[in-house]
C-alpha positions in Angstrom: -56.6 -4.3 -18.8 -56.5 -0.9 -17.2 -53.9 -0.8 -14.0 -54.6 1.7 -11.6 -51.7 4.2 -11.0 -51.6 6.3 -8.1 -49.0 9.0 -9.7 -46.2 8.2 -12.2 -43.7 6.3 -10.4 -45.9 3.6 -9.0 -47.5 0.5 -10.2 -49.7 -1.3 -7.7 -51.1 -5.2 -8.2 -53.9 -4.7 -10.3 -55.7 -7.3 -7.3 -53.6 -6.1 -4.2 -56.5 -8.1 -1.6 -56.1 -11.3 -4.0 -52.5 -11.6 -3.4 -52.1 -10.3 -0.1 -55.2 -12.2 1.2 -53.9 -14.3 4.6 -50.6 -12.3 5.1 -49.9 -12.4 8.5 -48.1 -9.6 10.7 -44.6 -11.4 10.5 -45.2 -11.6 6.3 -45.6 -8.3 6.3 -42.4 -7.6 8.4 -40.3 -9.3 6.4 -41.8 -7.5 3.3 -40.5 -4.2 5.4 -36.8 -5.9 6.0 -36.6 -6.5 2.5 -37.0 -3.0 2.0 -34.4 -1.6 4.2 -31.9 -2.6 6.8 -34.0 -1.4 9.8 -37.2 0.3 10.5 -38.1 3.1 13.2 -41.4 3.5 14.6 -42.5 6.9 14.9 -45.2 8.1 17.1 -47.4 11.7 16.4 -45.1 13.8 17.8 -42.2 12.2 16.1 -40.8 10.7 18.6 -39.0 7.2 17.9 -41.1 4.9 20.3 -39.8 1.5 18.5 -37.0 0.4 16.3 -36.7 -3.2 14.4 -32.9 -4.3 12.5 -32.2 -7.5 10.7 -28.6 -6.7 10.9 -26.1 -7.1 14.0 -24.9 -4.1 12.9 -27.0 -1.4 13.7 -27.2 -1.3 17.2 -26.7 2.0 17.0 -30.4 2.6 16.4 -31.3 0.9 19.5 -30.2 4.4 21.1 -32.3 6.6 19.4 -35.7 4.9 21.0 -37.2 7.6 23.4 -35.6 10.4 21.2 -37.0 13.0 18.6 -36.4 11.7 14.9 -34.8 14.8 14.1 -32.8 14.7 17.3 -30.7 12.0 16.6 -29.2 12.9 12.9 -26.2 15.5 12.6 -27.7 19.1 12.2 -27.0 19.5 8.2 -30.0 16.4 8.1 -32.5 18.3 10.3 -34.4 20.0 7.7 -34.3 16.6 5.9 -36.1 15.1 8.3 -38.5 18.0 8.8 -38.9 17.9 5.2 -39.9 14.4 5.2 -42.4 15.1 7.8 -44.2 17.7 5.9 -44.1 15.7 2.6 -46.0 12.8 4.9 -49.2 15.3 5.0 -48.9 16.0 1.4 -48.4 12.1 0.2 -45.6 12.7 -1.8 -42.5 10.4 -0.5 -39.2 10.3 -2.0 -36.2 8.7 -0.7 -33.9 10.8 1.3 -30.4 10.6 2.9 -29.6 11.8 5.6 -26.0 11.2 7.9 -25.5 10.0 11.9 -22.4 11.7 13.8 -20.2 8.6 14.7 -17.2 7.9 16.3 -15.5 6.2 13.0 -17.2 9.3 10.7 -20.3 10.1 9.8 -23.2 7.3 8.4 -25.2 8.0 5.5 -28.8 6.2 5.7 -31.4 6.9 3.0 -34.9 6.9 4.4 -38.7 6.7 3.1 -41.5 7.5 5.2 -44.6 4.8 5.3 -47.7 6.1 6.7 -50.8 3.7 7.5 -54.2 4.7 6.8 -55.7 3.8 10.1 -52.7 4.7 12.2 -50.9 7.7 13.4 -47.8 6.1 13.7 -44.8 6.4 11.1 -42.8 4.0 9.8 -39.3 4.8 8.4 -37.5 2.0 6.2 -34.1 2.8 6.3 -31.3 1.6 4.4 -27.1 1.8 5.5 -25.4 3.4 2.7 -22.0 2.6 4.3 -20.7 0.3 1.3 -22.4 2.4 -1.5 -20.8 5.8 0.2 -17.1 3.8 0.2 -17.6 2.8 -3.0 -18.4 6.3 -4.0 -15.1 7.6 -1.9 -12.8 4.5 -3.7 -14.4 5.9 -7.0 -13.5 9.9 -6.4 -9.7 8.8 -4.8 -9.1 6.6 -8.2 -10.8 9.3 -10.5 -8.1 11.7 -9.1 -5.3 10.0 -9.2 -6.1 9.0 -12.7 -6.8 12.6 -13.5 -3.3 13.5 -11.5 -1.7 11.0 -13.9 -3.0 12.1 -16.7 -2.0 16.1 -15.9 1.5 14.5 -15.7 1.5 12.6 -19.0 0.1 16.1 -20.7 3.1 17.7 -19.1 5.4 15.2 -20.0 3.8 15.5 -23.4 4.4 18.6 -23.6 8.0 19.3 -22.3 8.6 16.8 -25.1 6.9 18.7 -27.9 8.6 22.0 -27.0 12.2 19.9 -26.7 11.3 18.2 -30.0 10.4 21.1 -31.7 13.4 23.3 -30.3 16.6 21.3 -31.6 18.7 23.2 -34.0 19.0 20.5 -36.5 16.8 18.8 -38.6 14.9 15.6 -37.2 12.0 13.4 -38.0 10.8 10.5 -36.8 9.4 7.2 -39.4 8.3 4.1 -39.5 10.0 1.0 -39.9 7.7 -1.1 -42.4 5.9 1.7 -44.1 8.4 4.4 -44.0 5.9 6.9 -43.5 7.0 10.4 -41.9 5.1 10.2 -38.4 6.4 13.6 -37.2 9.1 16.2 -38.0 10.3 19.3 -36.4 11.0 22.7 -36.9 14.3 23.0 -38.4 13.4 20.2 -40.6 10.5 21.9 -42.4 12.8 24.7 -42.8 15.3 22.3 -44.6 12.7 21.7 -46.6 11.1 24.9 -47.2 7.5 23.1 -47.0 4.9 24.4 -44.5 4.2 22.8 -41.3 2.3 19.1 -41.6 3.0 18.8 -45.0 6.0 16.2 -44.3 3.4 13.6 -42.2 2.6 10.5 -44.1 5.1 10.8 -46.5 7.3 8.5 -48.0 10.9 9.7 -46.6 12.5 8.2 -49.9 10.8 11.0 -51.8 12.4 13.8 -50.0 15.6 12.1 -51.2 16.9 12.2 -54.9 16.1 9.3 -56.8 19.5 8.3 -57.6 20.4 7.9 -53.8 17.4 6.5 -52.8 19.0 3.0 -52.7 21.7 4.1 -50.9 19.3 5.0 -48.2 17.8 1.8 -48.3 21.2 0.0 -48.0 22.4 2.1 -45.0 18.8 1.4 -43.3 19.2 -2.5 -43.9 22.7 -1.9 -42.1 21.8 -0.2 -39.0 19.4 -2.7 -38.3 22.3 -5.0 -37.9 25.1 -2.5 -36.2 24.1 0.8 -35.1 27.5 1.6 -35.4 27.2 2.1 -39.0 28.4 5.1 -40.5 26.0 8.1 -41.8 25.1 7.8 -45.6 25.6 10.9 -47.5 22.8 11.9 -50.1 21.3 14.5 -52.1 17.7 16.2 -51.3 15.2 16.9 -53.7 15.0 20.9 -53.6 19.2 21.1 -52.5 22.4 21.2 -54.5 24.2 20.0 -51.7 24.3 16.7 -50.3 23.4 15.9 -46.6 24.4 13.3 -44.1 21.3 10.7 -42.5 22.1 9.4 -39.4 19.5 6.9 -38.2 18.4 5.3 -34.9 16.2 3.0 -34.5 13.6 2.5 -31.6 10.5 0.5 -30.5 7.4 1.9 -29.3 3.9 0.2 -28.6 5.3 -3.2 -30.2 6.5 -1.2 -33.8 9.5 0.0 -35.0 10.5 3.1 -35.7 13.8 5.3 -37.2 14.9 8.6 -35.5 16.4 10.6 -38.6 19.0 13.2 -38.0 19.9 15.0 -41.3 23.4 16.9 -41.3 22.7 19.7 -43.7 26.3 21.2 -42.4 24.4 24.4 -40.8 24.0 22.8 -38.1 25.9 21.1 -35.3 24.3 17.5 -35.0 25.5 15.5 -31.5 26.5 12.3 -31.7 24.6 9.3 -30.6 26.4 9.0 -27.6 26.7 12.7 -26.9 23.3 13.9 -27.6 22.9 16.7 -24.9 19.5 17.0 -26.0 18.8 13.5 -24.6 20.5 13.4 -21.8 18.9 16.9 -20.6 15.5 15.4 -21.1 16.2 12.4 -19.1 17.6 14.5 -16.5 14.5 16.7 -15.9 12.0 13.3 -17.0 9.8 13.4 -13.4 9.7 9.4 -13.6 12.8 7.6 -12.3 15.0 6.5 -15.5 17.9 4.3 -14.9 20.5 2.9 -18.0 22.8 -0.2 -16.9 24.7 -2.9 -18.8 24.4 -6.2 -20.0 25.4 -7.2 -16.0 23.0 -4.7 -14.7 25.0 -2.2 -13.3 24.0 1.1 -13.6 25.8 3.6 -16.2 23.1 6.5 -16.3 21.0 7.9 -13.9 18.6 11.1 -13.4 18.1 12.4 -10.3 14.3 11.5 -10.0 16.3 7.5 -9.8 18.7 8.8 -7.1 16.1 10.6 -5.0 13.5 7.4 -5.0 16.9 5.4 -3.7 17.9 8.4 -1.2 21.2 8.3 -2.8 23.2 11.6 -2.0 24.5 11.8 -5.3 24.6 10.2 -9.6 27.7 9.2 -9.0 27.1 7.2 -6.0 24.9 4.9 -8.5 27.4 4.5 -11.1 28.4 1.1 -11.4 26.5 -0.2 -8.5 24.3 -3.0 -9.4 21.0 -2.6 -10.3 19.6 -5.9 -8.0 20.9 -3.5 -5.2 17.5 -1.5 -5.3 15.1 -3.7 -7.7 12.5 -5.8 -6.1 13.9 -9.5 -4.8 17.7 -9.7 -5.3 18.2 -10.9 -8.8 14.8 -12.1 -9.2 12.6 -8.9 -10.3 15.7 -8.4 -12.7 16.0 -11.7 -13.6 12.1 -11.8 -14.9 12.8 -8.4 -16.5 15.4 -9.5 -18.6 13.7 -12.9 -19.8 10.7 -10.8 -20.9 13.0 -8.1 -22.7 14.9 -10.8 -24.2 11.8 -12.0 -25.6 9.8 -8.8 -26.4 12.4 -6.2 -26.3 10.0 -4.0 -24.0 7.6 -4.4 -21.2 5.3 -1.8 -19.5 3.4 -1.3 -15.8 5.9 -4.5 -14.0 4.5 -3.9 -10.8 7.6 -4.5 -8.2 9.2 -2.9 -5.3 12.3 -0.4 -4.8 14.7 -0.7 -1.7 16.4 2.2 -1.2 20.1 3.0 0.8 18.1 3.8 3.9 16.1 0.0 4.0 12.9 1.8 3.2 10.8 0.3 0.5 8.4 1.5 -2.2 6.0 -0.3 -4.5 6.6 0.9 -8.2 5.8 0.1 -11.6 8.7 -0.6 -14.2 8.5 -0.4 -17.9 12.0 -1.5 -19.8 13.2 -1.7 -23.4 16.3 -3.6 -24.8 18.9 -2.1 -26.8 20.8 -4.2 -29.0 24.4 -3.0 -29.9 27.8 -4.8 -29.3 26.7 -4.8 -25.5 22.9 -5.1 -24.4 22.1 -2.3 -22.8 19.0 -2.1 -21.0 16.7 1.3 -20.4 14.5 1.1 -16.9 11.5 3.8 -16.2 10.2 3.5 -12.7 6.9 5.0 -11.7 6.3 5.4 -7.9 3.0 4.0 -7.5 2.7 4.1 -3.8 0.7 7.7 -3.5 -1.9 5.9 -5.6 -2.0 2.8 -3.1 -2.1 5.1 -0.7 -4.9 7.3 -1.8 -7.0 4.2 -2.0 -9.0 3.5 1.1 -8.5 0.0 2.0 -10.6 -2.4 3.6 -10.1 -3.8 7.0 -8.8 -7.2 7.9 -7.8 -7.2 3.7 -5.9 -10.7 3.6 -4.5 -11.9 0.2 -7.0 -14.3 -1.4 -4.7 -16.5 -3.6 -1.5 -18.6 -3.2 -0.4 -16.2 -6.4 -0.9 -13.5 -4.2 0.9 -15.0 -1.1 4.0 -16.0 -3.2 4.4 -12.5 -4.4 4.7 -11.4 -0.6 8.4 -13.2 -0.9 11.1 -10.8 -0.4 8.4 -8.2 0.3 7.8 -9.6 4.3 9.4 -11.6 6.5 8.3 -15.3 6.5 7.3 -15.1 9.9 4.3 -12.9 8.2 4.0 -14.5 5.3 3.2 -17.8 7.2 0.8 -15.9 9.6 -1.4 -14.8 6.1 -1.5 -18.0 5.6 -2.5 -19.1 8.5 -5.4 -16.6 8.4 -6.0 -17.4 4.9 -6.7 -21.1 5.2 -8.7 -20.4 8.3 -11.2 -17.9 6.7 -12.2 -20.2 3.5 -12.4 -22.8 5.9 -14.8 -20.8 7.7 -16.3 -19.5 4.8 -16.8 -23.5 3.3 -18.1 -24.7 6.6 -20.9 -21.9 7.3 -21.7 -22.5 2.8 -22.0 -26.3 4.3 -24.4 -25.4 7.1 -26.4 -23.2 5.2 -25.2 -20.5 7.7 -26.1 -22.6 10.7 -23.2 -21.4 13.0 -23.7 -23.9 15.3 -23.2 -26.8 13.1 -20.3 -25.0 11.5 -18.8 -24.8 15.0 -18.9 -28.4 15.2 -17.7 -29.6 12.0 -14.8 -27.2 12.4 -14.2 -28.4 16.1 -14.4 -25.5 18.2 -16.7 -24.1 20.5 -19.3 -21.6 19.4 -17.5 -18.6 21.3 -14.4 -19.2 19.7 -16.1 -19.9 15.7 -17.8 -15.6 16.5 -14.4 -14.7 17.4 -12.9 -16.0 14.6 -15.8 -15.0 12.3 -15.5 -11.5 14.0 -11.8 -11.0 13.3 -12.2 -12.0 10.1 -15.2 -10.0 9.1 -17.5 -12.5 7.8 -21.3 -11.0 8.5 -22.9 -10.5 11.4 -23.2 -12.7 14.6 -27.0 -13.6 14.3 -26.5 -16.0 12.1 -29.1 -19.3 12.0 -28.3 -21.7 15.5 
């Protein structure tokens, strides 16, 4: 069967007057709506003389009748049109956009030319790109914010690295279960007098003479139990002297890990709860980090916590409670601490942060557990409110769920939390009448009880479709 084709993008019916035999003028107008959203009739000296939508929302076009095609688009699109004229003469048609000035911003619409053989008028199927261009715009905002993140977490990476790398005395970091070296610094390939990467994936026990290797395994099996445990001194393979291992463990990604500080007695190693090194890298951390108790008042702060609360000062914070600024009072904390007490660490808890001036910002909250004597608990807090608001946001945007309602408490006032409701039940009732009708808005109107003024109102406020709907 050989099929006619015209050039390479298009495949006619191989029988076109078989299947369009008896198609009537209104057939072929709805064959032109399914095409586009509306259709501009175009006289020989392109002149709009007619214009036909099947959407209540572009009666914008209804203005442009009596005017010049190329007239009525913003002057970037004017050699788009006249392009699309001369391709007309040629034959060759593609789709083109072009962009309307409006009050509310520019509108993209992407048109095709249709010429008739036996008729000098034009016909341009056009389509609104509207929804496709904000889709595009939510797309770009969201791809830059991730990018912005993602520039932050390289610099936070990095400040890390360099800190890491820049301590004095010798440090590595292991794993738990496998006890494989996952990363060592500097001074500790020094210590060693290995080149750089060759401590990574080893065993630490074979860095350490084989007559003390229990001894390490002991001490390990007892800070597991009481970080206050005392440091174990051993001798190194390589080293005549013996050295002290002080270990701290930590959880990451949902393993467990060992901080190893090694005392060679060159160098001055801080203590746990003295380690300037840390503390200095929470400081300057740009995410909010906040360290309180077992009754969640604060002990640590940085200042990145103390400017999201507009607190003058750190030592305004110190020993305030940490309900004061987290999400619903003793409610965000309360879920926090269930979780941690279960996990030990939870990432991205999306909640809200009052601050000392009754301002509020949405954040995200990852925590971890520490288990000595005391609990002590570790909060990170991400302001995620330039991301929100980088987002464009739809109009009339109501919450959709009673998940979504109940997690306005202590966010709004009930006053509005009982108006969203309101609005809520009223659109799906809308929504479930109009599905009931089959879009017939005048038995929808009746079923719900109200006049047919007040259900386009309501349909209008609420933005469901347009107002020509079936009567």
């Amino acid at each position: 069967m050989n099929i006619h084709q015209p050039n390479d993008q298009l495949i006619p019916f191989n029988d076109p007057d078989a299947i369009f035999e008896g198609f009537t003028k209104d057939d072929l107008i709805q064959l032109a709506y399914c095409s586009g959203d509306f259709m501009l009739a175009i006289d020989e000296n392109h002149i709009i003389c007619d214009v036909a939508i099947n959407s209540g929302d572009h009666s914008l076009a209804y203005q442009w009748i009596g005017q010049k095609w190329a007239d009525t688009v913003t002057i970037e699109s004017v050699p788009k049109i006249e392009q699309m004229l001369d391709d007309d003469q040629t034959g060759l048609q593609e789709w083109r956009q072009v962009n309307y000035a409006h009050d509310d911003g520019d509108i993209p619409v992407k048109y095709k030319l249709i010429k008739p053989e036996k008729k000098n008028t034009l016909f341009a199927i056009g389509r609104d790109m509207r929804a496709v261009s904000a889709l595009q715009q939510r797309l770009l905002k969201t791809q830059q914010s991730m990018e912005r993140d993602y520039l932050n977490l390289r610099q936070t990476e990095t400040r890390y690295r360099l800190l890491f790398d820049n301590i004095s005395y010798p440090v590595m970091i292991a794993a738990t279960d496998t006890r494989q070296i996952q990363q060592a610094n500097r001074a500790c390939y020094n210590l060693f007098g290995v080149a750089p990467g060759s401590l990574e994936k080893l065993d630490y026990l074979e860095l350490v003479q084989e007559g003390d290797r229990n001894k390490v395994i002991a001490y390990l099996g007892a800070i597991s139990v009481s970080t206050s445990t005392a440091p174990v001194a051993v001798n190194l393979l390589g080293r005549s002297d013996p050295v002290k291992i002080n270990a701290s463990p930590f959880r990451q990604s949902g393993r467990d890990y060992l901080l190893l500080n090694i005392d060679d007695g060159e160098h001055d190693v801080p203590g746990k709860t003295s380690d300037q090194y840390v503390l200095d890298a929470v400081e300057q951390m740009p995410d909010a980090f906040v360290l309180t108790d077992d009754n969640q008042n604060i002990i640590v702060a940085n200042g990145a916590f103390s400017e999201l609360v507009q607190a003058s000062s750190i030592e305004q914070l110190i020993g305030v409670s940490l309900n004061r600024f987290i999400g619903r009072p003793d409610v965000d904390l309360g879920l926090l601490r269930k979780q941690l007490k279960d996990h030990q660490n939870v990432r991205n808890f999306s909640s809200i942060v009052n601050d000392l001036n009754g301002g509020q910002e949405p954040v995200e909250i990852s925590a971890i557990m520490i288990e000595r004597d005391k609990s002590l608990f570790g909060y990170s807090v991400r302001s995620v409110g330039r991301r929100e608001r980088d987002l464009p946001r739809e109009s009339n945007e109501l919450p959709r769920s009673v998940d979504q309602l109940t997690d306005l408490v202590g966010r709004k006032p009930l006053k509005e939390i009982v108006r969203e409701s309101t609005d809520l039940i009223e659109r799906m009732c809308i929504e479930a009448a109009l599905v009931h009708t089959s879009d017939n808005r005048a038995s929808a109107a009746e079923i719900l009880g109200l006049s047919r003024q007040s259900l386009y109102s309501k349909l209008h406020r609420h933005g469901l479709g347009n107002l020509q709907g079936k009567d």
